[in-house]
C-alpha positions, 0 to 999 in steps of 0.5 A, a space after each residue: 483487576 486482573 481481567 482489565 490487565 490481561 485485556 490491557 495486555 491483548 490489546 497492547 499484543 495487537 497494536 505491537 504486532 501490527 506496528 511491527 518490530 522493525 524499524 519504522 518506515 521513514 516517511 521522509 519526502 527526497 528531494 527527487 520525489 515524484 509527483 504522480 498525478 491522478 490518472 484514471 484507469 478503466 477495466 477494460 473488462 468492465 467498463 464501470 471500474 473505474 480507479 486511479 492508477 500509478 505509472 512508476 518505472 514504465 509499469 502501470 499499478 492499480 489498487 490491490 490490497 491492505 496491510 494484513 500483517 506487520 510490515 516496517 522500514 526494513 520492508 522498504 525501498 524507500 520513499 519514491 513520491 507522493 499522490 497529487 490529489 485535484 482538490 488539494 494539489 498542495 497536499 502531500 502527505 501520502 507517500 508512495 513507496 517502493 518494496 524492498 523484495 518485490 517490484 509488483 507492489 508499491 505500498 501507499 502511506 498517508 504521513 497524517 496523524 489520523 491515517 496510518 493504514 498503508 494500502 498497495 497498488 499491484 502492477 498491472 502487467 501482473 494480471 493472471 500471473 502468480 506473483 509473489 506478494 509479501 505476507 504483509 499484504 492481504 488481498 482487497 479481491 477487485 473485480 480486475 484481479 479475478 480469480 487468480 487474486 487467490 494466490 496465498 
């Protein structure tokens, strides 16, 4: 019993440190919301590295990274708009959001029950170039970062 207990307790640490002890991230779509439709990015190093782009306040992001520590709404800038998918132009339930202390990276979140996992777009302008990245983001390490994606 006191096996099950301790193992109940772990698991409720985990999900408590990756949820955060702020407040929560408002999800909440403002009446000024962008609608940023796909944009296809190509590498230009390598021409079969193909992703989506997001251009937001004259800078272009590319994917980045994932949630590596606990992030929250005190984090945020708030919501800036939401990603238009081709197949589903209606839907929109990802969100697009802007970081409180930096404007290298926008954290993407999907406002779904079954996906909760913000990922994080870098500004492309940043490439071999140390930028200051929160905590809470860990490196996905794309072949467009390079080497110098092993900033800490």
């Amino acid at each position: 019993m006191k096996k099950l207990l301790f193992l109940v307790l772990i698991i409720a640490a985990a999900v408590v440190g990756l949820m955060g002890f702020g407040p929560s991230i408002d999800p909440t779509l403002p009446d000024s919301a962008t609608a940023f439709p796909y944009v296809k990015f190509v590498n230009p190093d390598d021409p079969s590295d193909v992703c989506r782009r997001i251009d937001y306040a004259g800078r272009t992001y590319l994917p980045y990274g994932e949630l590596c520590a606990a992030v929250s709404g005190k984090d945020t800038a708030g919501v800036i708009g939401y990603l238009v998918y081709d197949d589903a132009p209606e839907n929109t339930a990802s969100r697009v959001i802007a970081l409180k202390d930096t404007a290298d990276y926008l954290m993407i979140f999907y406002d779904t029950h079954n996906q909760r996992q913000p990922t994080f777009f870098r500004a492309a302008d940043t490439r071999n170039m140390r930028s200051e990245k929160p905590e809470f983001i860990g490196s996905l390490h794309y072949a467009y970062w390079g080497q110098e994606d092993q900033t800490p």
